[in-house]
N, C-alpha and C positions, 0 to 999 in steps of 0.2 A: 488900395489899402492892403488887400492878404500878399497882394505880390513884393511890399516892401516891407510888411510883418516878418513873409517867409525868407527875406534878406536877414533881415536881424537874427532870426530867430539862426539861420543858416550861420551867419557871421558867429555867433556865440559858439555855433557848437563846433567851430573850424579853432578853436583857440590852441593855444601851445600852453605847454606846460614850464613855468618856471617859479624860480622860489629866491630869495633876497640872502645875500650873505649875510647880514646882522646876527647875533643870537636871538634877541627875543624877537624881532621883526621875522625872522626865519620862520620863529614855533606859530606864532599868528597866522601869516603866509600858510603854513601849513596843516593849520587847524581848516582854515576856508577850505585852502584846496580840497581836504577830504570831505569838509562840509558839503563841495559843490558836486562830486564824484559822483554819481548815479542816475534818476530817471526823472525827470523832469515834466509834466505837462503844464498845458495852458490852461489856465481854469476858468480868468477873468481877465477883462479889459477893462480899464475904467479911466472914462472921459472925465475930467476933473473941468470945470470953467465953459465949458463947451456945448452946446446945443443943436447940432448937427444933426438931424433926423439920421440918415445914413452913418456918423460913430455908434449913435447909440442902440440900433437895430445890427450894426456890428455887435458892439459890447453883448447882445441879449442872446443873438445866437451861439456866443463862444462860450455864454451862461448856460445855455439848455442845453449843447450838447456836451458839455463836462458833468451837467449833472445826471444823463444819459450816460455819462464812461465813455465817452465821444469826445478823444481831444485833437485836436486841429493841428498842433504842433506838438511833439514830444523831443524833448533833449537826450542823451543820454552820455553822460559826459563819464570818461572810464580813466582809471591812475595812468593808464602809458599815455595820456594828454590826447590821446583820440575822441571825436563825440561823432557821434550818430542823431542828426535830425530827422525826422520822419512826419512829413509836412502834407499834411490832407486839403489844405486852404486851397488850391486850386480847382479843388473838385468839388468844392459847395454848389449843391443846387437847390434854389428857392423854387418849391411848389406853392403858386396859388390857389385855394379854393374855399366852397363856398363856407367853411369855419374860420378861413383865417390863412396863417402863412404855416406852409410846412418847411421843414429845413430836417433831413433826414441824415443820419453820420453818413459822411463820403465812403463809399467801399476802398477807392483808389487812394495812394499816395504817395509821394515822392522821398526818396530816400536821400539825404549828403552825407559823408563824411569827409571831416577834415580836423587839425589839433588846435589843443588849447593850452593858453597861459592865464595865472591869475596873481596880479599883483596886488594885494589889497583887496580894493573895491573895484580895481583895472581890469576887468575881462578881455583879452587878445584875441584875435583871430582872422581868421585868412576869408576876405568877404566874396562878395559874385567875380569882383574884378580879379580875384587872384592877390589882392592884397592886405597888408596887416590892416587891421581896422584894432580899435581899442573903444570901449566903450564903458560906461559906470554904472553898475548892478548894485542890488542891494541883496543881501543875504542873508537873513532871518530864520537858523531851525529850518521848516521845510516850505519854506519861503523864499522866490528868489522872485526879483522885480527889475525889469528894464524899463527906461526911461523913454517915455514917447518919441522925442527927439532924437533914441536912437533908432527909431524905426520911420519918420518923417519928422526931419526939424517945422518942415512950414506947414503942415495940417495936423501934428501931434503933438503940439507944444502942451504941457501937463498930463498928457495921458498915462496908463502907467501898464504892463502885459505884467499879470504876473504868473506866475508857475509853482503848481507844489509839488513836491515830489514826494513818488509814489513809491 
């Protein structure tokens, strides 16, 4: 799961930057993009329809350490269409013991960059394989949500990653 999280999440921040000839489609286009322009983490998962002991002991960890100031994923999406991910999900370690489960924020993490476009609701970008991938975000004020399916159509169907920026 965090290894095709940190594709997505990786894929978004690879996007290019582009914008619509229209007039008024132009100024929209262009309100998002500045909308989308800055820092982004992960704050919550959320399993919609799903029962899955293992989504939902996901979703609880990406809960506690956001609200620790521990975020597993951070975007950071800049005007010259460059992003910077900064992806700690490989280095979660779950301690057992006799209270319970610990999950401590990762020290380590992995850094991509790569550019981005936004058409709309269209996010673009350059995924693990080296190519465009396009995908459908929502963006809400300091709210932005990826669709489960773009992070596993076959075990994420309705889930949702979402990010606020910080």
């Amino acid at each position: 799961m965090k290894l095709k999280l940190l594709y997505v999440v990786m894929a978004i921040a690879t996007l290019s930057y582009s914008c619509s000839t229209d007039g008024d489609d132009n100024e929209i286009n262009e309100d998002s993009i500045s909308n989308l322009v800055g820092v982004w983490n992960l704050t919550t998962v959320n399993f919609t329809g799903q029962d899955a002991s293992e989504l939902n002991l996901a979703a609880e960890i990406v809960d506690n350490l956001a609200d620790e100031g521990c975020y597993l994923v951070s975007l950071d999406f800049n005007e010259d269409s460059s992003v910077i991910g900064t992806y700690k999900t490989d280095f979660i370690e779950i301690n057992a013991g006799p209270t319970g489960l610990d999950v401590p924020c990762p020290t380590e993490s992995l850094t991509e960059t790569s550019v981005w476009s936004l058409d709309g609701n269209q996010l673009t970008f350059i995924n693990e394989d080296l190519e465009e991938e396009t995908i459908e975000i929502s963006l809400d004020g300091n709210t932005l949500i990826l669709a489960g399916e773009a992070i596993d159509a076959d075990n994420y169907s309705g889930a949702e990653a979402v990010f606020m920026k910080n």
